[in-house]
C-alpha positions as CSV (number, residue, x, y, z in Angstrom):
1,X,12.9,7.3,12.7
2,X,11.6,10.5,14.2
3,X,9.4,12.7,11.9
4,X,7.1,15.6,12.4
5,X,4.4,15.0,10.5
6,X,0.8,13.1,11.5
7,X,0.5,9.3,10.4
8,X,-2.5,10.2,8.4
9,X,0.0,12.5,6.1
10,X,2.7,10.0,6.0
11,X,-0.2,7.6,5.3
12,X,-1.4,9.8,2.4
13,X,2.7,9.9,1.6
14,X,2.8,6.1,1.0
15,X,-0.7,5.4,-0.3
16,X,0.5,5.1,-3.9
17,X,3.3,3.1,-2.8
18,X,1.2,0.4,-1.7
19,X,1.4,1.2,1.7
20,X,-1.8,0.6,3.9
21,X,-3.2,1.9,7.4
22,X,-4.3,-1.2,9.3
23,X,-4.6,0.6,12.9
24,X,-4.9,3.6,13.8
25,X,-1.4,4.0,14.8
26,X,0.3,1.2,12.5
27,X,1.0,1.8,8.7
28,X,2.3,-1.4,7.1
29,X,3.4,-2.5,3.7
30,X,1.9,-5.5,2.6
31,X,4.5,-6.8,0.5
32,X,6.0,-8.1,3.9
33,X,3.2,-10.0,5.3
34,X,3.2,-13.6,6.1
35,X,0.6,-14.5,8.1
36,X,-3.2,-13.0,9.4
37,X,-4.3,-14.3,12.6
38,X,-7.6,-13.4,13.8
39,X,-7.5,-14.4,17.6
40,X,-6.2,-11.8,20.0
41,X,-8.0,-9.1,18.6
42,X,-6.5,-9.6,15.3
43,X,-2.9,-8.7,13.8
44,X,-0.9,-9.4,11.1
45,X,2.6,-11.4,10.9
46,X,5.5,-9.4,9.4
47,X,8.4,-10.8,7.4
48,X,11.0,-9.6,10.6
49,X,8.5,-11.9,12.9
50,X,7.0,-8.2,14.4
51,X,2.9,-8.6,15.6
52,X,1.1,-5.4,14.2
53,X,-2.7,-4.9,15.3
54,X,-5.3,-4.9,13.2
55,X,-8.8,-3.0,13.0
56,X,-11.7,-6.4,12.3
57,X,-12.4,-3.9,8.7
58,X,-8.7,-4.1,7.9
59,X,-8.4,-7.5,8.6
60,X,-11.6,-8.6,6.1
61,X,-10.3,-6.3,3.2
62,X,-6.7,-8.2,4.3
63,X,-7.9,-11.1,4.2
64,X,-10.0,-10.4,0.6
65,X,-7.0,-9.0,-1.2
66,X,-4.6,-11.2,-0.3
67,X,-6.0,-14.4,-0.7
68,X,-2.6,-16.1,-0.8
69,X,-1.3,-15.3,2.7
70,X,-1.9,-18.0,5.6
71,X,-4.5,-17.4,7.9
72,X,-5.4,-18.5,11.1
């Protein structure tokens, strides 16, 4: 999907959707995470199998709020 609008607008968009900002170029909702791995750098597992990066402050607060997801 092309739009023409900065990620920090579509992020401010989808904020009270649940969406969250978890890179400085990847918006992701949450609801479709299955897993949080913290080697390589750190990224999060998506329910279509897709590796999204992850900023190490991200990760924590992930990791914090969604206590039931696996980790590795």
């Amino acid at each position: 999907m092309l739009i023409c609008r900065t990620l920090k607008e579509v992020e401010q968009a989808l904020e009270p959707n649940g969406f969250v900002r978890v890179h400085h170029s990847h918006l992701i909702n949450p609801a479709y995470i299955r897993k949080i791995v913290r080697q390589d750098g750190g990224y999060v597992q998506m329910g279509d199998s897709a590796r999204v990066p992850v900023t190490r402050p991200k990760r924590d607060w992930l990791i914090e709020r969604f206590a039931t997801i696996d980790r590795e």
